[in-house]
C-alpha positions in Angstrom: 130.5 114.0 117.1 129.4 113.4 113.4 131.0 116.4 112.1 133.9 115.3 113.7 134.3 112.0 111.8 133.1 113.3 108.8 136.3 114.4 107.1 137.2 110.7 107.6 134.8 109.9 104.4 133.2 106.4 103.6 136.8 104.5 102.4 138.4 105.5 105.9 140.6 101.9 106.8 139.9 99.9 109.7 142.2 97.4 110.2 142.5 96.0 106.4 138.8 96.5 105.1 137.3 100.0 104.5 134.3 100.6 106.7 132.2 100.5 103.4 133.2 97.6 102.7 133.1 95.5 106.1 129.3 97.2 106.3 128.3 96.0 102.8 129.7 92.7 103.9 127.6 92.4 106.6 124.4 93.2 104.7 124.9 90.9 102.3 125.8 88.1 104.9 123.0 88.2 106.2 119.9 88.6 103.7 121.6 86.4 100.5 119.2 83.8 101.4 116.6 82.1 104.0 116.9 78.5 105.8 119.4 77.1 108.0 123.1 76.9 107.2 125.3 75.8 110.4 128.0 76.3 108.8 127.8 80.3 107.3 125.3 81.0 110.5 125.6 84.5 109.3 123.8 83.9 105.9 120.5 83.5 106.7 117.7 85.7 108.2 116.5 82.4 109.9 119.9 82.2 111.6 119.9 85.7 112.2 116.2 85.7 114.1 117.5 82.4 116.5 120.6 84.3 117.2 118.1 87.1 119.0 116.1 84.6 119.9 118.4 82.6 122.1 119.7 86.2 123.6 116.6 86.8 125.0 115.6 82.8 126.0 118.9 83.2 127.8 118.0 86.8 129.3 115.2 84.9 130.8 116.7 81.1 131.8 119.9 82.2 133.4 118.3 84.0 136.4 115.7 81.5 136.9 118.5 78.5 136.7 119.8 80.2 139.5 117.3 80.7 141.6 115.8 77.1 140.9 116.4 74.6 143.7 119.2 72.3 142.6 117.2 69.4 141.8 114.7 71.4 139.3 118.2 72.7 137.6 118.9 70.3 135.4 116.2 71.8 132.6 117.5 75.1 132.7 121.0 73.4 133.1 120.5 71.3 129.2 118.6 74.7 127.6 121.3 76.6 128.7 124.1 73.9 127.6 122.5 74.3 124.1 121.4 78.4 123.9 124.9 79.7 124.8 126.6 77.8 122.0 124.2 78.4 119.4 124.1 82.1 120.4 127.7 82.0 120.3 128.5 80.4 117.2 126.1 82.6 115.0 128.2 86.0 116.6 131.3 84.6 115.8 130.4 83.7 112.1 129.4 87.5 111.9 133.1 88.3 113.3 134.2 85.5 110.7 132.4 87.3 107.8 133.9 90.7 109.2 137.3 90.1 109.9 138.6 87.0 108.2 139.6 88.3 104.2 141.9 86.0 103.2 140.9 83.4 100.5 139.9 80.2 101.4 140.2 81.1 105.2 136.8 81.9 105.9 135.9 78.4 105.0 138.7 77.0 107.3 137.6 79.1 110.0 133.9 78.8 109.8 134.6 74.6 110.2 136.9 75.1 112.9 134.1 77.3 114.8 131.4 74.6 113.7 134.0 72.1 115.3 134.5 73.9 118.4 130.4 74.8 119.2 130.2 70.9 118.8 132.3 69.9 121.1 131.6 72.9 123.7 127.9 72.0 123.0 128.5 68.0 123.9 131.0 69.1 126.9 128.1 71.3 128.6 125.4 68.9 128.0 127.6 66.2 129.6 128.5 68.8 132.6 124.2 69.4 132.6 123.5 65.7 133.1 126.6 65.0 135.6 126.8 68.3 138.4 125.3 70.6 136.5 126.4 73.6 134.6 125.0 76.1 137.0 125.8 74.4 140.3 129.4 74.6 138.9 
């Protein structure tokens, strides 16, 4: 299958951005620097260790929130209401960093994603602490 794409070369378009470059891109996103950043989630190799992290914390919570009686939910229920955001917000910076190219708009975009794990964050928590997000 190789052989087959390799007429294609390095520069072949996807979308707007070469594959080259939307590879490079990615590699540079994520090792430019260590620490936290909540903002670019995709710039750090801390953020990039939680994001695998929280996959498997979630690999291992969601089957055991289910099988947990109702009234020893609510753990699981707040870890979970916290792991799928976070989990989801770092991904979607990496799809930011991939896909968004016009100037200024990966800013714009990466607050309105900040904006929207916030609020999904605070919604799930308050769903945790009221029926519960799995019993729902």
């Amino acid at each position: 299958m190789l052989r087959a794409l390799a007429p294609l070369g390095r520069a072949q378009i996807i979308g707007r951005k070469s594959l080259a470059a939307t590879v490079s891109a990615r590699a540079l996103s994520t090792k430019s620097k260590d620490g936290f950043d909540f903002i670019a989630a995709d710039n750090t190799l801390t953020n990039q260790r939680l994001f695998h992290k929280t996959s498997v914390a979630s690999l291992a919570l969601f089957p055991l929130a289910i099988a947990a009686p109702s009234a020893m939910a609510m753990p699981f229920d707040v870890a979970l209401s916290v792991l799928f955001p976070v989990h989801a917000h770092i991904g979607l910076n990496w799809i930011i960093t991939d896909y968004v190219s016009a100037p200024g708009s990966p800013s714009a975009a990466r607050i309105a994603l900040a904006v929207c794990t916030v609020l999904s964050t605070v919604g799930l928590l308050k769903l945790s602490f009221t029926d519960g997000v799995i019993a729902t």
